[in-house]
C-alpha atoms as one frame of an Amber mdcrd trajectory, in Angstrom:
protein
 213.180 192.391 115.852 215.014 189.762 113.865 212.652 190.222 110.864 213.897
 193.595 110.949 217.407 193.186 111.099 217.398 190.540 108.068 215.295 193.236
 105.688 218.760 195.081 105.281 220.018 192.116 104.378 217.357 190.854 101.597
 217.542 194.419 100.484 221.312 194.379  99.642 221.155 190.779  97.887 218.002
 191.658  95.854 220.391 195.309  95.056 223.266 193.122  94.289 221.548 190.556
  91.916 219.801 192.942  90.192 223.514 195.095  89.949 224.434 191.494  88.212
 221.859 191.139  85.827 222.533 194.952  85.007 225.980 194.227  84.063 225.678
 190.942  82.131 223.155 192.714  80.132 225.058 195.793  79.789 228.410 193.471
  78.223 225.955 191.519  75.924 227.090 192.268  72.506 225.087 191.771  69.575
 227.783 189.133  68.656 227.259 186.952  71.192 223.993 185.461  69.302 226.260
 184.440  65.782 229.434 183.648  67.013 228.829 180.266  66.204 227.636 180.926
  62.805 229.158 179.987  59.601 230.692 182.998  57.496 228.274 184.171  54.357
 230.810 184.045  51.099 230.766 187.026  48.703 228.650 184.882  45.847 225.855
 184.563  48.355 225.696 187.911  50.036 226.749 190.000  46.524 222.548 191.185
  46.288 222.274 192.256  49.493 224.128 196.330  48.715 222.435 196.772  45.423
 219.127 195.602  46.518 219.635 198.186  49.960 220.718 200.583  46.980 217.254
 200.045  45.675 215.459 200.255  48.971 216.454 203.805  48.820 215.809 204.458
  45.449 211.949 203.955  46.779 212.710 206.271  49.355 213.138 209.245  46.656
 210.922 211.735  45.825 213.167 212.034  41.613 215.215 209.088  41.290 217.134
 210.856  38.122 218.310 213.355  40.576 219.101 211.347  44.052 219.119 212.836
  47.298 221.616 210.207  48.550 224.483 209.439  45.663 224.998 205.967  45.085
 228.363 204.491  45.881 230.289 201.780  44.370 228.491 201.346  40.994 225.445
 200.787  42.619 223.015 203.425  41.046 219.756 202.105  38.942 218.868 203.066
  35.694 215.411 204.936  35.855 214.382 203.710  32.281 213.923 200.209  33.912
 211.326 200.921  36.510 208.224 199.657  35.665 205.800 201.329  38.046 206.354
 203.129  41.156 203.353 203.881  43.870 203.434 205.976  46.943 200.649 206.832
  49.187 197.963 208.438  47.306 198.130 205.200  45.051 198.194 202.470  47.816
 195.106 204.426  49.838 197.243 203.773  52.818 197.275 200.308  52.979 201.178
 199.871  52.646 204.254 201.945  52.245 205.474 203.080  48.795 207.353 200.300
  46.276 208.563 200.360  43.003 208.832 197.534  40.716 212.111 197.470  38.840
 213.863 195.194  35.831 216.991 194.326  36.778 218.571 193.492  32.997 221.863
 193.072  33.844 221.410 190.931  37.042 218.123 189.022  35.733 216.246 189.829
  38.280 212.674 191.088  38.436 212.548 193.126  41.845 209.449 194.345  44.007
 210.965 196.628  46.713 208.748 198.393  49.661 210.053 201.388  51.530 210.007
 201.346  55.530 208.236 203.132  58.419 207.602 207.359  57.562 207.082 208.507
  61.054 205.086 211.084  59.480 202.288 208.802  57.848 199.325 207.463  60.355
 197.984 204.855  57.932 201.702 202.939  58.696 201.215 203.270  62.116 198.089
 201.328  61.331 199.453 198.911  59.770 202.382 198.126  62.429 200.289 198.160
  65.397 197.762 195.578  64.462 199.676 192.919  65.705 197.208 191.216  68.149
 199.328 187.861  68.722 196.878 185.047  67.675 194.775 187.125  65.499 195.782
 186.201  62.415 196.653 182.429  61.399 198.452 181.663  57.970 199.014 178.131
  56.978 200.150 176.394  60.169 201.511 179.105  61.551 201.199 183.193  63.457
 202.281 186.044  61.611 202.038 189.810  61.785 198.187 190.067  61.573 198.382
 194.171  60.204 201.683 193.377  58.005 199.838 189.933  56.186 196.850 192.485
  55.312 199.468 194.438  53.474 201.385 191.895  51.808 197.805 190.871  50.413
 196.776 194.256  48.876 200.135 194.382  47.448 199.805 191.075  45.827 196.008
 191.516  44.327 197.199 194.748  42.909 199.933 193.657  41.816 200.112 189.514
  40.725 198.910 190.504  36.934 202.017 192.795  36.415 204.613 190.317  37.748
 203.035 187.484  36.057 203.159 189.236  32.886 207.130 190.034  34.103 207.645
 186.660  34.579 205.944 185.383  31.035 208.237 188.084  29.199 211.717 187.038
  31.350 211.504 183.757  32.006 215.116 183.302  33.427 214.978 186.485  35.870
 214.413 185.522  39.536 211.538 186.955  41.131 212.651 189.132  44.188 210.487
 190.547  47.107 212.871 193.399  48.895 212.130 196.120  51.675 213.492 197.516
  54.815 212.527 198.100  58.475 208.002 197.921  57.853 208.649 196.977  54.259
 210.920 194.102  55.199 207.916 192.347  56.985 205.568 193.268  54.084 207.646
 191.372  51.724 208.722 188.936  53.838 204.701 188.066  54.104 204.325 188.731
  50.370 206.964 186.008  49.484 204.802 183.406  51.368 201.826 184.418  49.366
 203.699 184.256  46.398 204.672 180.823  46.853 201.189 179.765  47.788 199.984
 181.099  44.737 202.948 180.054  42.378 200.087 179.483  39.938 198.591 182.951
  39.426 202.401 184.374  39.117 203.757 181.338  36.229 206.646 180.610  38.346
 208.392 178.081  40.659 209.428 178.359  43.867 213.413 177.590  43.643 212.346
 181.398  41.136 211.393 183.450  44.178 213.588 185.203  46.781 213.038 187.438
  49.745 215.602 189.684  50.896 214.393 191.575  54.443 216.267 194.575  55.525
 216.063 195.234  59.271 213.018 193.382  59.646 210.637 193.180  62.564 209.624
 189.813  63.917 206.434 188.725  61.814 205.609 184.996  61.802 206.029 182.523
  63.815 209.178 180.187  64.315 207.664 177.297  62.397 206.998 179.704  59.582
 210.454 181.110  60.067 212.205 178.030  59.367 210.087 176.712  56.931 210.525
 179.445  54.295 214.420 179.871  55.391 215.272 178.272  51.809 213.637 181.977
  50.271 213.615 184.028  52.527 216.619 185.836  53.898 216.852 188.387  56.277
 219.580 190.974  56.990 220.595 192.136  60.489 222.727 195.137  61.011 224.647
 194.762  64.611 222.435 196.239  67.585 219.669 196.729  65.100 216.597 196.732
  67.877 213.586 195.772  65.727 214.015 192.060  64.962 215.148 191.763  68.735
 211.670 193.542  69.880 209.672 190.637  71.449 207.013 192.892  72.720 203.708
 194.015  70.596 205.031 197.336  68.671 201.882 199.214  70.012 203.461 198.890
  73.838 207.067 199.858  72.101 205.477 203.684  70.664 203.188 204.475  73.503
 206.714 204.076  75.856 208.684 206.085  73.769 208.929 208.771  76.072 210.561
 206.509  78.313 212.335 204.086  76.497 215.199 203.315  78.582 212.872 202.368
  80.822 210.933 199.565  78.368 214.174 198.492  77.402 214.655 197.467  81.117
 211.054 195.951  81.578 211.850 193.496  78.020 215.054 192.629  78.760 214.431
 191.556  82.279 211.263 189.977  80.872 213.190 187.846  78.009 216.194 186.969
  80.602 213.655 185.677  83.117 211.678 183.685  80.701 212.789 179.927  79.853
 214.161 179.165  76.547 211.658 176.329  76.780 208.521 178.207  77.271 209.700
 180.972  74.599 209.603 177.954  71.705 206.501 175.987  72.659 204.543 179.373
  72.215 202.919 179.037  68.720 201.687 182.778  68.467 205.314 184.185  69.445
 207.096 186.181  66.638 210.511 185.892  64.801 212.622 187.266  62.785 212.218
 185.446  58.591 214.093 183.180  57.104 217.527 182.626  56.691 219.527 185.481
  59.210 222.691 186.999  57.735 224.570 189.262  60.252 226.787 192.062  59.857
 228.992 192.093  62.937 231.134 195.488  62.981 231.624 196.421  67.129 233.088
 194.536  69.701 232.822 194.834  73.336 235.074 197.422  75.173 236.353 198.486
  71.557 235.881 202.349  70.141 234.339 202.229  66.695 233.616 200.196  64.143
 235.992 197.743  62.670 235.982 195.435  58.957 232.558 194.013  59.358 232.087
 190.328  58.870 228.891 188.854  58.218 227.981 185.688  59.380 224.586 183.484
  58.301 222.876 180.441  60.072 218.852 179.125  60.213 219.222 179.115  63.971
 215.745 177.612  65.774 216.895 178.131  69.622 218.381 181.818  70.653 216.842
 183.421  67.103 217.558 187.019  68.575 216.083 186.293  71.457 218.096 189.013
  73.847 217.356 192.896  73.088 220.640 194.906  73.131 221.305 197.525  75.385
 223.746 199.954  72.835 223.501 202.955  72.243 224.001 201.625  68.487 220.100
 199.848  68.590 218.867 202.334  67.039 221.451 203.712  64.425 221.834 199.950
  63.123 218.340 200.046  61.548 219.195 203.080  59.378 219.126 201.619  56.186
 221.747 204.191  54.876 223.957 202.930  57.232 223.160 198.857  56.201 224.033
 200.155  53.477 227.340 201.230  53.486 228.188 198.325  55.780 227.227 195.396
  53.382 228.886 197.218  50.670 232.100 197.241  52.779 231.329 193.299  53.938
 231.009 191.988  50.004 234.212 194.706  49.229 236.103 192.801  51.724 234.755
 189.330  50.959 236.211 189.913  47.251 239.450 191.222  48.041 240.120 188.180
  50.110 238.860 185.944  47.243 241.400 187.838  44.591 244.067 187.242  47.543
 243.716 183.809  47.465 243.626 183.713  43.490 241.280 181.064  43.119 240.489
 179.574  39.686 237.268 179.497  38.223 236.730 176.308  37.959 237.024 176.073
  41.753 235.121 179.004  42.502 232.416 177.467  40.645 232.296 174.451  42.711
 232.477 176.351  45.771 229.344 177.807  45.045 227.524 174.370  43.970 228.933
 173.204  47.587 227.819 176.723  49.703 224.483 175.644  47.982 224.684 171.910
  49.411 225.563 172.966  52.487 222.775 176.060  52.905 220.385 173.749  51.926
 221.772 170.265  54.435 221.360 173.207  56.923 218.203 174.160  56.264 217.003
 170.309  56.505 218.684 170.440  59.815 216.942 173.508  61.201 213.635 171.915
  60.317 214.607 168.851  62.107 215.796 170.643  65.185 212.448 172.240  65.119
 210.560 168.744  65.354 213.326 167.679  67.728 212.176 170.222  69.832 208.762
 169.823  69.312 207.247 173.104  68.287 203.945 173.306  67.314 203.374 172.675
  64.204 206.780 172.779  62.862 206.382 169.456  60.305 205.265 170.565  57.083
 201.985 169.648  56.627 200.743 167.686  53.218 199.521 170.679  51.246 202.047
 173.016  51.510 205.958 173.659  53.716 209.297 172.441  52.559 209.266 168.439
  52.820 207.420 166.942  49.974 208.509 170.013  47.650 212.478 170.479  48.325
 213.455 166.998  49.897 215.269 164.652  48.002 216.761 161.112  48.701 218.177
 160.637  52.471 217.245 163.806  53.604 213.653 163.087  52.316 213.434 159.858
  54.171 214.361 161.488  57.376 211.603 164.573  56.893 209.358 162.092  56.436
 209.805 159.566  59.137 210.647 162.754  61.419 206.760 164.187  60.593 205.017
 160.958  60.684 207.023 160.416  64.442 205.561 163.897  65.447 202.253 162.827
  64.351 202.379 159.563  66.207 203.163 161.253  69.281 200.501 163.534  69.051
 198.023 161.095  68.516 199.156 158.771  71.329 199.316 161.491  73.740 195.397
 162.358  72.511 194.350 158.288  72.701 195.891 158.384  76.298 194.031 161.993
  77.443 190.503 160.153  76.630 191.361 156.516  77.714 192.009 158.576  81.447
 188.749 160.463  80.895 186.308 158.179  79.114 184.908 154.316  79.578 183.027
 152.400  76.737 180.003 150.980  78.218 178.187 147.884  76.908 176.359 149.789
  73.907 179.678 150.848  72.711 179.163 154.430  73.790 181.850 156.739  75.548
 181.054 157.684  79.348 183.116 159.519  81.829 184.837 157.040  84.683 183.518
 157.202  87.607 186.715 158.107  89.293 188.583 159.995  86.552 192.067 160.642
  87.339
């Protein structure tokens, strides 16, 4: 009878603490996650509208005669694409891209277009994403996305190399949005890896993902955060989605529901048991994000964009908005990085600052982008995620470390390595005796 009279009871707590998690989760604002971020300067963030400009450019059936106007001086002049391929030419194997010479920015640009909910052969390509299934130097990544990036390279390499040979001061730029983003941001890696085959180094190459989904691993992730960056909208959903993307379309009809089931599942989950998971996902790179919305507040207000190589709580927490999906538009990024950088200068011509010491701004927003980059990579040994040292034959250390910093990599790697082996020698020293031939035999009594 007593049993009985508590169930009321467990009933209204579990009610009640589920009511709480509801309504944390309900006030978490997209935000939240940067609000400790440094703010990105208007030198630094200036490609981000024309590239987005050029995103949709790919998205056009006649780019002399746009569907969608550009804005701001940010058209493209069609006499300086180089080759443009849609689906017929890539045999479904990726979305369409363009390759484009950028004369008057120096820039030699491969962009990719995103998801067409129309086309089955991209559906293909986002759902093979069995975690594990596809390793890539020391690190996970999107298993269907890396088979992309690799037919887009192959065909590809000889036409950018050639590029490269004829411009030898243009950067090198990898650019897409949304299924695109993680196609390039895959590519980029490639391209470094084979710096050889494309004539160029790697301080040359730059990644710019729009809205893109969470395709390699966090070691990988922080690695490559000194060329890749990737651009966030707000409540965008799809670099928050922690979940394999096949579960996310076969629950579309009842998405409120799966939004439930991986929040609940991500709040649950320790912080610690999220990072020491080598196959989970991130988001690439460097992470600039445009902040417009602010909780219990009607529209959207100046956006400021903020920028970090966070390691711990990298979008970690899916937001519940009615925004999540809107913020992936890349019409709408858009606009809203346009307004950021429109801001960004008008607050630099306020201030009236003289070249000289705009100049050295930007040598020290350089410095400090790259001490904190060093420092994400030794939070990520600090924390001891697998695999996040740079091994000898390729990463970060040996190639972009100089002086101090370079003594610290080093000593940090060779400290992880220690460990590991210790922890190893111990494990068989419990398990195994040396008898008097000198061969290894189990202990009688093992531990």
């Amino acid at each position: 009878m007593s049993f009985l009279c508590g169930l009321p009871v467990i009933e209204c707590v579990y009610c009640l603490a589920c009511a709480r998690w509801a309504w944390k989760k309900c006030l978490y604002s997209a935000g939240y996650e940067s609000e400790n971020w440094g703010l990105a300067t208007a030198q630094e963030f200036e490609p981000v509208p024309r590239i987005c400009r050029l995103i949709l450019a790919v998205y056009e059936d006649d780019i002399r005669n746009p569907q969608w106007a550009p804005e701001g001086g940010y058209g493209i002049n069609p006499d300086w694409v180089i080759l443009r391929k849609d689906y017929g030419d890539n045999q479904g194997r990726v979305t369409p891209y363009m390759i484009y010479l950028d004369h008057d920015h120096a820039e030699i640009i491969l962009a990719v277009s995103g998801l067409n909910l129309a086309k089955e052969s991209d559906y293909v390509v986002l759902l093979d994403n069995k975690l594990g299934q596809a390793e890539f130097h020391g690190g996970y990544v999107h298993n269907g996305l890396l088979k992309a990036a690799g037919w887009v390279f192959d065909a590809e390499y000889e036409v950018l190399r050639k590029l490269v040979a004829e411009n030898p001061t243009y950067m090198l730029i990898f650019t897409g949005h949304s299924l695109g983003a993680g196609v390039v941001a895959l590519l980029t890696m490639l391209a470094v890896h084979n710096r050889d085959k494309l004539g160029i180094p790697r301080n040359k190459i730059r990644c710019f993902a729009i809205a893109s989904p969470r395709c390699m691993s966090l070691n990988l992730a922080v690695r490559y955060a000194d060329v890749i960056n990737s651009v966030v909208l707000q409540d965008d959903f799809l670099p928050r989605t922690t979940a394999a993307l096949e579960v996310v379309f076969k629950s579309l009809l009842c998405w409120p529901c799966l939004l439930c089931i991986m929040c609940l599942k991500d709040t649950c989950t320790l912080e610690e048991k999220k990072l020491r998971d080598p196959r989970r996902l991130y988001a690439p790179g460097r992470l600039y994000h445009i902040v417009e919305r602010k909780p219990f507040r009607m529209g959207r207000f100046p956006p400021v964009v903020r920028t970090a190589v966070p390691v711990d709580g990298r979008f970690e927490h899916l937001v519940l908005s009615c925004n999540a999906t809107s913020d992936h538009a890349i019409i709408w990024i858009e606009r809203e990085s346009r307004r950021a950088l429109s801001l960004m200068r008008d607050k630099d011509e306020n201030m009236e600052i003289p070249a000289k010491q705009k100049m050295e701004r930007h040598e020290s927003i350089a410095r400090e982008h790259s001490e904190e980059y060093h420092a994400a990579l030794q939070r990520a040994v600090a924390l001891d995620i697998p695999q996040a040292y740079s091994p000898s034959s390729y990463g970060t250390f040996h190639e972009t470390d100089v002086g101090e910093d370079s003594g610290r990599s080093t000593e940090g790697s060779s400290l992880f390595h220690k460990k590991r082996t210790q922890s190893w020698n111990e494990f068989v020293g419990r398990l195994f005796d040396v008898d008097d031939s000198g061969h290894m035999v189990f202990k009688k009594t093992p531990p």
